[in-house]
PLY file of the C-alpha trace (Angstrom):
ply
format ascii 1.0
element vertex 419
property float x
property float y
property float z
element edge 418
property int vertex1
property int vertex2
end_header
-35.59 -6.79 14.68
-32.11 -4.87 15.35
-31.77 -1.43 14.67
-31.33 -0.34 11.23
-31.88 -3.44 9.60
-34.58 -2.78 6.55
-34.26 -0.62 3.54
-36.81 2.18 2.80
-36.68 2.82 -0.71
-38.77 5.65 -2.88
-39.00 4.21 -5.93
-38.36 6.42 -9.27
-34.96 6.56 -9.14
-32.46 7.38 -12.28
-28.68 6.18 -10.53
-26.33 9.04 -12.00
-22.71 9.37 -10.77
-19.88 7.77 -9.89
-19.22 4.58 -7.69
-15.76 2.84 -6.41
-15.80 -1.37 -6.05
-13.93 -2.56 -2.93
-12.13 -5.56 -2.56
-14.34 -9.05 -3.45
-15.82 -10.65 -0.17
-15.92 -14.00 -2.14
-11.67 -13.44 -1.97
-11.28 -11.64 0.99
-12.36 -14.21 3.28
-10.32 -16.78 1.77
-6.86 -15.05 1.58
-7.64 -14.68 5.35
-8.04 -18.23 6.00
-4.64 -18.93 4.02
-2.88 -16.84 6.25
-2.94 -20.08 8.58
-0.39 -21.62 6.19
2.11 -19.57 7.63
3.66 -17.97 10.68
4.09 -14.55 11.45
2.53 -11.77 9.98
0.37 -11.68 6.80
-0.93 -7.92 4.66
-3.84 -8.18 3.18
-4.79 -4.53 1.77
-8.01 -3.83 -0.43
-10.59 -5.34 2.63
-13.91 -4.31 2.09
-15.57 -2.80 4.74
-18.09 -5.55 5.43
-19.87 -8.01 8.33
-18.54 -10.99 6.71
-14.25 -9.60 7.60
-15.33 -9.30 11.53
-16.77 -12.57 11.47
-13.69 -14.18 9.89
-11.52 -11.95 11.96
-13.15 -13.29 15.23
-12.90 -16.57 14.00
-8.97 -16.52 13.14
-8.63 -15.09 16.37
-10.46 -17.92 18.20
-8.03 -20.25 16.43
-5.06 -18.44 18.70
-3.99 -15.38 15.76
-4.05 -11.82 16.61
-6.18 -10.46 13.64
-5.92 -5.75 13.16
-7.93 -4.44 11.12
-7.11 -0.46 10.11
-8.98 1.19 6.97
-8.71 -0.69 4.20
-5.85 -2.92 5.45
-5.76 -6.16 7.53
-3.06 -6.84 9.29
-2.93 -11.07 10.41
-0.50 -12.69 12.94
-0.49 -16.91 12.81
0.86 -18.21 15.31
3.63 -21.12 15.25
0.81 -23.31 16.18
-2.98 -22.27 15.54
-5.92 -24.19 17.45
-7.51 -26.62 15.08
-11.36 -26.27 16.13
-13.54 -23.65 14.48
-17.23 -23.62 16.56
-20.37 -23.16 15.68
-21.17 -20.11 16.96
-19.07 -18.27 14.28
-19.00 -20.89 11.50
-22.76 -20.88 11.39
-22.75 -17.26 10.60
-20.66 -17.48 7.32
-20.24 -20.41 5.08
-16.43 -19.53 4.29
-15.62 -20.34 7.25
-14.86 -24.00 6.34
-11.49 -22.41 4.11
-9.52 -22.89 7.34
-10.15 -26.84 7.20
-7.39 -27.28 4.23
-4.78 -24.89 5.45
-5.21 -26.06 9.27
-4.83 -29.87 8.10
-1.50 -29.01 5.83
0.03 -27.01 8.57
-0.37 -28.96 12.24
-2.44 -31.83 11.06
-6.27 -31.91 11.86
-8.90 -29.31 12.07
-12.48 -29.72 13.76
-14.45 -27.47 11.97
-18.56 -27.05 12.36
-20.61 -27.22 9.34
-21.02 -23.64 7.93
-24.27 -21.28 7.47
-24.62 -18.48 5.37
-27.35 -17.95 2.68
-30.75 -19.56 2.31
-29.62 -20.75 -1.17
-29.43 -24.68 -1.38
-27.99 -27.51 -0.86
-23.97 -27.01 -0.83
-22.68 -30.05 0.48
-19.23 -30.62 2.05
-18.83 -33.96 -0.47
-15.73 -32.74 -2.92
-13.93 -30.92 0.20
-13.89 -34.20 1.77
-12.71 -35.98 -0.92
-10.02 -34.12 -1.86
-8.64 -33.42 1.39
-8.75 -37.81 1.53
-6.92 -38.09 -2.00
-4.34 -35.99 -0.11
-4.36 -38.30 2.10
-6.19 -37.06 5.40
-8.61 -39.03 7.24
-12.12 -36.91 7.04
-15.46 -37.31 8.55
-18.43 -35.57 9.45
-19.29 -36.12 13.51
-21.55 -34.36 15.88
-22.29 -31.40 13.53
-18.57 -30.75 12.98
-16.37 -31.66 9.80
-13.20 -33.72 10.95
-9.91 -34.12 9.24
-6.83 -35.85 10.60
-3.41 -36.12 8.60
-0.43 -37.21 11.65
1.70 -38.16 8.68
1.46 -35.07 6.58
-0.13 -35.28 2.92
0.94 -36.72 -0.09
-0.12 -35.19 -3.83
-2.75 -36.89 -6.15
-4.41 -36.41 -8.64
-7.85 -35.34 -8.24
-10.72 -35.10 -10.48
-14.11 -33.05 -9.49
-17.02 -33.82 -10.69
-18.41 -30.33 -10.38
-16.05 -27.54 -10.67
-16.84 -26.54 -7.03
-15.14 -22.59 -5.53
-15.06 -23.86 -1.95
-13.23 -27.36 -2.97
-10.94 -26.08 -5.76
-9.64 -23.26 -2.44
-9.57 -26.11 0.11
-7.83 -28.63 -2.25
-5.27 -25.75 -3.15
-4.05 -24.69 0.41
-3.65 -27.96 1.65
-2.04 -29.22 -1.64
0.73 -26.31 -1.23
2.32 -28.15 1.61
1.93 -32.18 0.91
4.59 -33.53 -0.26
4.93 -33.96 -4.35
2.44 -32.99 -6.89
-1.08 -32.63 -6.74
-3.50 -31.56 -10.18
-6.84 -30.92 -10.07
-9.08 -31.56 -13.09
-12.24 -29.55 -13.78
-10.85 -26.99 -11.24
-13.12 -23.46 -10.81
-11.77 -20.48 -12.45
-13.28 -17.83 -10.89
-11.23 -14.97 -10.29
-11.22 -15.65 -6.91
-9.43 -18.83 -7.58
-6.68 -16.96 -9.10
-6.18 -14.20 -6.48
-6.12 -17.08 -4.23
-3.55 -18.90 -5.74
-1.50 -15.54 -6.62
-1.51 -14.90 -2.59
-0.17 -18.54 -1.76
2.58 -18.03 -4.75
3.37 -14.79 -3.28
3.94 -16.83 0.29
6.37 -19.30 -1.35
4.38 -21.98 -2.98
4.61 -23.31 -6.38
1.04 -23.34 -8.51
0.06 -23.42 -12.13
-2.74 -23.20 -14.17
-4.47 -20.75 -12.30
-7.82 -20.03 -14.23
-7.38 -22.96 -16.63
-9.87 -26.37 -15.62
-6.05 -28.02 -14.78
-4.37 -26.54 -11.60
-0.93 -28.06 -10.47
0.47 -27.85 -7.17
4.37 -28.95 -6.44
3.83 -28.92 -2.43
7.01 -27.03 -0.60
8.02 -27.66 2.96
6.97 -24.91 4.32
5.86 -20.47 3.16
6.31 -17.69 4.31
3.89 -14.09 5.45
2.89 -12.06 2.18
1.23 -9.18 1.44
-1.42 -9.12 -0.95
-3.84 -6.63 -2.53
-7.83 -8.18 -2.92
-9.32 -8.45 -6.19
-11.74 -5.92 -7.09
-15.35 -7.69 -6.18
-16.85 -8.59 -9.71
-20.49 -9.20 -8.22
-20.30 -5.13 -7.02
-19.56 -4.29 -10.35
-21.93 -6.06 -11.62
-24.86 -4.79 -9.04
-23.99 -1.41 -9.86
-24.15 -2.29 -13.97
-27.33 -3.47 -13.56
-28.52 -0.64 -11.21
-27.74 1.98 -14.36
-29.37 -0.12 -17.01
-32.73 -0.82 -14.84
-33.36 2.84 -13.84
-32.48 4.25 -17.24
-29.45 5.81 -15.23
-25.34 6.09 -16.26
-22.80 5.11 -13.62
-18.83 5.37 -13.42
-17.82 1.69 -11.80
-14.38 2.58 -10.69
-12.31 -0.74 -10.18
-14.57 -2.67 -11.96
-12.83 -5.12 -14.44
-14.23 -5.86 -17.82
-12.53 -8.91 -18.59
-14.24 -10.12 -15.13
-18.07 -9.66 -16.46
-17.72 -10.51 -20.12
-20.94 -11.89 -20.26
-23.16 -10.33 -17.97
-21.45 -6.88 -20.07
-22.90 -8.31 -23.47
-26.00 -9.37 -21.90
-26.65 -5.25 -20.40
-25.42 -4.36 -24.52
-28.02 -6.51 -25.28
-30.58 -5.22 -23.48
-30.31 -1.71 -25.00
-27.35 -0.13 -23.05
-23.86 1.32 -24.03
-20.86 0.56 -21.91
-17.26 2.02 -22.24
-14.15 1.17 -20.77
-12.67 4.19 -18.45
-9.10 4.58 -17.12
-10.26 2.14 -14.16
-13.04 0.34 -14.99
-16.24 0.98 -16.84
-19.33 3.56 -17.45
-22.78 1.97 -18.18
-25.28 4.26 -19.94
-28.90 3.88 -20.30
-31.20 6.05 -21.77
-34.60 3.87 -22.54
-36.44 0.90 -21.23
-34.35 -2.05 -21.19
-35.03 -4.93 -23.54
-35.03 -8.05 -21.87
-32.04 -10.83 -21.53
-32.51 -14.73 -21.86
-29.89 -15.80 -19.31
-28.66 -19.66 -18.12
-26.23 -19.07 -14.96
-23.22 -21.29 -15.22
-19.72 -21.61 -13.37
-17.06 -18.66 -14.43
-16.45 -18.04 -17.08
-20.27 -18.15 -17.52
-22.89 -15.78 -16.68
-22.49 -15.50 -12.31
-25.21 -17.31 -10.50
-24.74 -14.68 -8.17
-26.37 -11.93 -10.75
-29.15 -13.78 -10.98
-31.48 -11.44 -9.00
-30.16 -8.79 -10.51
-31.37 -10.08 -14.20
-34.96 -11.53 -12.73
-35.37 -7.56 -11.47
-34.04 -6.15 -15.08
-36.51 -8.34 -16.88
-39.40 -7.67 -14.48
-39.30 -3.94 -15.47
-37.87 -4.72 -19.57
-39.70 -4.71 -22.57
-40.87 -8.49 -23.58
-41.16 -11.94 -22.34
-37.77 -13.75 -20.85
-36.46 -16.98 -19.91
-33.92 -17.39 -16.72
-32.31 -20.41 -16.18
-30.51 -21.47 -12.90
-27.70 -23.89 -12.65
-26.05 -23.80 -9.63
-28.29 -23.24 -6.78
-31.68 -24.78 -6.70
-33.15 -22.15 -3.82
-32.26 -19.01 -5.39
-35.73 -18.37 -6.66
-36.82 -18.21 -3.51
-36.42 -14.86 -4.47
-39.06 -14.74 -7.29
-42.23 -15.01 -4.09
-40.70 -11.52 -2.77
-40.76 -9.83 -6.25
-44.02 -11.30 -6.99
-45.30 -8.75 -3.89
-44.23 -6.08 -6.28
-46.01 -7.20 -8.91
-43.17 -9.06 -10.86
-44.91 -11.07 -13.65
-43.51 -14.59 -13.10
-44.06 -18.03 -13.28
-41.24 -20.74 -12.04
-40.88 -24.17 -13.50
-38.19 -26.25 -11.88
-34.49 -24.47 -12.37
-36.61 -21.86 -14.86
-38.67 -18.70 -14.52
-40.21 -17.35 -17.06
-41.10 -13.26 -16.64
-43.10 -11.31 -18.39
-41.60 -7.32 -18.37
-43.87 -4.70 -17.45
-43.11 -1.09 -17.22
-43.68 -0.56 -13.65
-43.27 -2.35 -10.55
-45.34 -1.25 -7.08
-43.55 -0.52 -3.84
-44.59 -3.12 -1.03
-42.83 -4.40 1.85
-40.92 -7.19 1.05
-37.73 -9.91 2.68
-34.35 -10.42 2.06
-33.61 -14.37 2.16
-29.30 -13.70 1.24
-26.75 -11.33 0.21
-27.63 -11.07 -3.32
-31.59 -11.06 -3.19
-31.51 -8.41 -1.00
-29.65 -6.15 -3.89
-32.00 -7.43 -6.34
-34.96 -6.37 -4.30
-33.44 -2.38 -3.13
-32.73 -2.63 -7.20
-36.30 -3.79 -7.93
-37.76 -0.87 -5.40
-35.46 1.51 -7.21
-38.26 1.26 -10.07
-41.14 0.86 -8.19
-43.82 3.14 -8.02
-43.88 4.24 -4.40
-42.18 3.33 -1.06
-40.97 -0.17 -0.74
-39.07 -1.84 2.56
-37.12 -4.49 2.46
-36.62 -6.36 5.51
-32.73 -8.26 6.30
-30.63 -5.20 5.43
-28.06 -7.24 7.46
-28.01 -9.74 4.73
-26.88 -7.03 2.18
-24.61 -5.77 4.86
-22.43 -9.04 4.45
-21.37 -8.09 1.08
-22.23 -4.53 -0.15
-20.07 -1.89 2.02
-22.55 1.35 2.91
-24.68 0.39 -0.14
-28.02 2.97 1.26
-24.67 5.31 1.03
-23.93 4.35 -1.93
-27.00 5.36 -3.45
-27.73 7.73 -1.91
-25.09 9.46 -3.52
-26.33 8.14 -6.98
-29.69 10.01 -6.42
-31.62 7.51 -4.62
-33.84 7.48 -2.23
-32.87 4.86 0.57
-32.73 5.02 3.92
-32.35 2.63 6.62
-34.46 2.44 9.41
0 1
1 2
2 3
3 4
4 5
5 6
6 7
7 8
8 9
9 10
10 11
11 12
12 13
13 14
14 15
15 16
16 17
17 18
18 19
19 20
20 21
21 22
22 23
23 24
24 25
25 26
26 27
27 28
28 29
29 30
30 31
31 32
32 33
33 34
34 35
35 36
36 37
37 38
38 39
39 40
40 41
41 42
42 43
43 44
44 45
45 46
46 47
47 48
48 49
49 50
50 51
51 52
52 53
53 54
54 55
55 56
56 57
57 58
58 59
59 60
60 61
61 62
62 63
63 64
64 65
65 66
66 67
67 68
68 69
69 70
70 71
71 72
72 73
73 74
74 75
75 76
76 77
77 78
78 79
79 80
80 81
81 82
82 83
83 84
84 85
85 86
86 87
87 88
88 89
89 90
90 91
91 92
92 93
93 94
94 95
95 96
96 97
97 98
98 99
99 100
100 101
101 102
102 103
103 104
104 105
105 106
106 107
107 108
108 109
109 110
110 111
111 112
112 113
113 114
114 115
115 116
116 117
117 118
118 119
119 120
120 121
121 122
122 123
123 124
124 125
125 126
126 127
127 128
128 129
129 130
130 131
131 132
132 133
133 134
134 135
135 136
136 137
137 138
138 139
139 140
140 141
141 142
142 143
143 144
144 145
145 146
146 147
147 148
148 149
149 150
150 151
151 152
152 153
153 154
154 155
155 156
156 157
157 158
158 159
159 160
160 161
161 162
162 163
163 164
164 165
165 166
166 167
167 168
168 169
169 170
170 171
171 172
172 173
173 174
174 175
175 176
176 177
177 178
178 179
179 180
180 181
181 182
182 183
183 184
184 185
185 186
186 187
187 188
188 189
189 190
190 191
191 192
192 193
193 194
194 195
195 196
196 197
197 198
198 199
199 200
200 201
201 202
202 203
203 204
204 205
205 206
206 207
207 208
208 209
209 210
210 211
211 212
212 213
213 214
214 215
215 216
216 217
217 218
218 219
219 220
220 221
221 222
222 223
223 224
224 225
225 226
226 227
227 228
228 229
229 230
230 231
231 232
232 233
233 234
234 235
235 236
236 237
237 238
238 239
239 240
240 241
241 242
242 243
243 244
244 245
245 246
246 247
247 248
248 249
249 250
250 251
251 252
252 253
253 254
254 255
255 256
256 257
257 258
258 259
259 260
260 261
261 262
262 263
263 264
264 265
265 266
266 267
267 268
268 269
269 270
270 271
271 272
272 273
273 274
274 275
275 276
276 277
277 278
278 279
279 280
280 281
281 282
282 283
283 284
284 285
285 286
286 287
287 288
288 289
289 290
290 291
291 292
292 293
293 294
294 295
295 296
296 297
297 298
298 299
299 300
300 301
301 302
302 303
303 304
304 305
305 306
306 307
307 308
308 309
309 310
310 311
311 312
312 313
313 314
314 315
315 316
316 317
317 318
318 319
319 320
320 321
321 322
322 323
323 324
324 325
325 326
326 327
327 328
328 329
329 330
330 331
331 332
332 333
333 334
334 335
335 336
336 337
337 338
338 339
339 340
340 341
341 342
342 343
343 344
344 345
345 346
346 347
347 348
348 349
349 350
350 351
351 352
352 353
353 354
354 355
355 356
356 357
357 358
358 359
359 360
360 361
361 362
362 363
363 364
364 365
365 366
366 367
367 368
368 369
369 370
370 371
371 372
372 373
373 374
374 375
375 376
376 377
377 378
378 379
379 380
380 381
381 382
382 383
383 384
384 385
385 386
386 387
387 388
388 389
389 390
390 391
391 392
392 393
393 394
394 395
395 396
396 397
397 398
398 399
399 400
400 401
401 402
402 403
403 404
404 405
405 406
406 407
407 408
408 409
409 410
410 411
411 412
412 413
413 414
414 415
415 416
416 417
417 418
């Protein structure tokens, strides 16, 4: 096991104090890979200080660019003409690494990429990228472990429908779109916020989008864009960790660059649930000061409640007063979670894409696994109100998208440590 990669938590915790939200790792990543779309020089400030950045770094610099990285700022060089083959050895490590297959098929015509890693979540299969990248136009197939995608004429807009309003497909769709030639829509389009700051970075490098955050998105393809700089979206899953954190250990935390408008429902869900949340100058303050009551909750694509928070709400309703029903929609492995609560005594039972959990008023410190990014936080959450020490191996997991989170709360009042 590498150095420094499990959590030692003392549970008993009440989070007090004042936290600041970086820049999203579910954006970050994907403004990097649009920086293929254009030579020269690309500015990408607000980069949170996380595993996931080096890996994409190393992999943009594999594909010939010359990637610095200072503070919170990355600085990204394309080349006049990138390498087209992304290999395993990085792609495995990160699903969003296949966001350089639509940019490197608009700008030089093919792209070899492997098929991606990441979490232990489900099945998340490549079939709308493909698609839509073949309504353009491009010739794409899946060969020897690698995705392939050939377009020697250039692409040509469509009109494209999805069938399931898919992140990954609405990005790759959108930065090859910006340079085929004509119009391209697509119907039942994601509208996360990372969609948008997406889009916003490719209008910023010259191309010409609308209907960002709507189901419709139109693209007029240009010729050709231009290097941008571009400030990250604030990383709505942080916020909504550290939201969470304050209601579950009866706590009150300052979220500075948390946006409101982001979390609308997971915010009414916490109100819900017994706690009182204000809006501050930049961002919000989440107050607790009893036992939480517990949240029915059916996860959903944004705007609906973030399949991503789902660990979060099975740990809040472990520990609330009442019986609870949570519902996912999305991803069919994410209560793979649920076994590692269970060790800490977590009253559940799972039926298909349902758990029902029964709250109790303590949960007992064990040593438990981290499967992905987001059960890991939902288990150093869970251990936060535990009774006793809990460790939670696959800190690394955590590390991909929570920047110094033991910091973090440590300076909350918790008790973590890694070791």
């Amino acid at each position: 096991m590498p150095h420094d990669d499990r959590f030692i938590v003392q549970g008993g915790a009440h989070l007090r104090g004042e936290v600041r939200v970086s820049g999203a790792k579910n954006s970050v990543l994907k403004l990097m890979a649009a920086s293929l779309l254009a030579p020269g020089t690309s500015v990408i400030t607000n980069v949170p200080d996380i595993a996931d950045v080096t890996i994409m770094s190393d992999l943009l610099s594999r594909l010939g660019c010359t990637v610095v990285h200072s503070n919170d700022h990355l600085s990204i060089t394309v080349p006049d003409a990138p390498h087209h083959r992304a290999d395993y050895d990085l792609v495995r490590k990160m699903r969003a690494s296949i966001n350089v297959l639509g940019p490197l098929v608009a700008r030089i015509g093919q792209a070899e990429v492997a098929l991606p890693g990441g979490d232990a979540i489900g099945s998340r299969g490549l079939d709308f990228h493909i698609r839509g990248l073949e309504s353009l136009g491009a010739i794409a197939h899946i060969e020897h472990g690698y995705v392939v995608a050939t377009a020697p004429n250039g692409l040509i807009g469509a009109d494209i429908v999805l069938d399931f309003p898919s992140v990954g497909a609405t990005e790759n769709i959108m930065t090859a779109a910006v340079l085929a030639r004509g119009r391209t829509t697509i119907d039942n389009a994601a509208r996360e916020p990372d969609i948008v700051d997406l889009g916003e970075f490719l209008i910023a490098m010259g191309a010409r989008i609308e209907g960002l955050g709507t189901p419709m998105i139109t693209i007029d393809g240009v010729q050709g864009l231009h290097p941008a700089q571009h400030a990250t979206v604030t990383d709505r899953i942080i916020s909504g960790t550290w939201a969470f954190a304050a209601v579950m250990t009866q706590g009150d935390i300052t979220i500075h660059g948390a946006r409101a408008e982001h979390l609308e429902i997971p915010l009414e869900k916490l109100t819900s649930a017994g706690a009182i949340i204000t809006s501050t100058d930049d961002g919000i303050r989440v107050k607790m000061d009893h036992r939480p009551r517990s949240i029915d909750v059916s996860t959903l694509p944004y705007p609906g409640f973030p399949t991503d928070l789902l660990p979060m709400v099975i740990a809040l309703n472990a520990v609330a007063e009442g019986d609870s029903i949570v519902t996912e929609n999305v991803f069919e492995s994410r209560f793979m979670f649920v076994n590692e609560l269970s060790r800490l005594g977590a009253q559940i039972a799972v039926d298909g894409h349902h758990a029902s959990i029964h709250g109790i008023p303590e949960l007992s410190g064990a040593p438990v696994e981290a499967n992905d990014i987001r059960a890991g936080a939902g288990l150093v959450l869970a251990a936060l109100v535990s009774e006793g020490e809990t460790t939670i191996d696959g800190a690394f997991h955590v590390d991909r998208g929570y920047p110094q989170f033991a910091e973090q709360l440590q300076a909350l009042g918790a008790d973590v440590t890694r070791a």
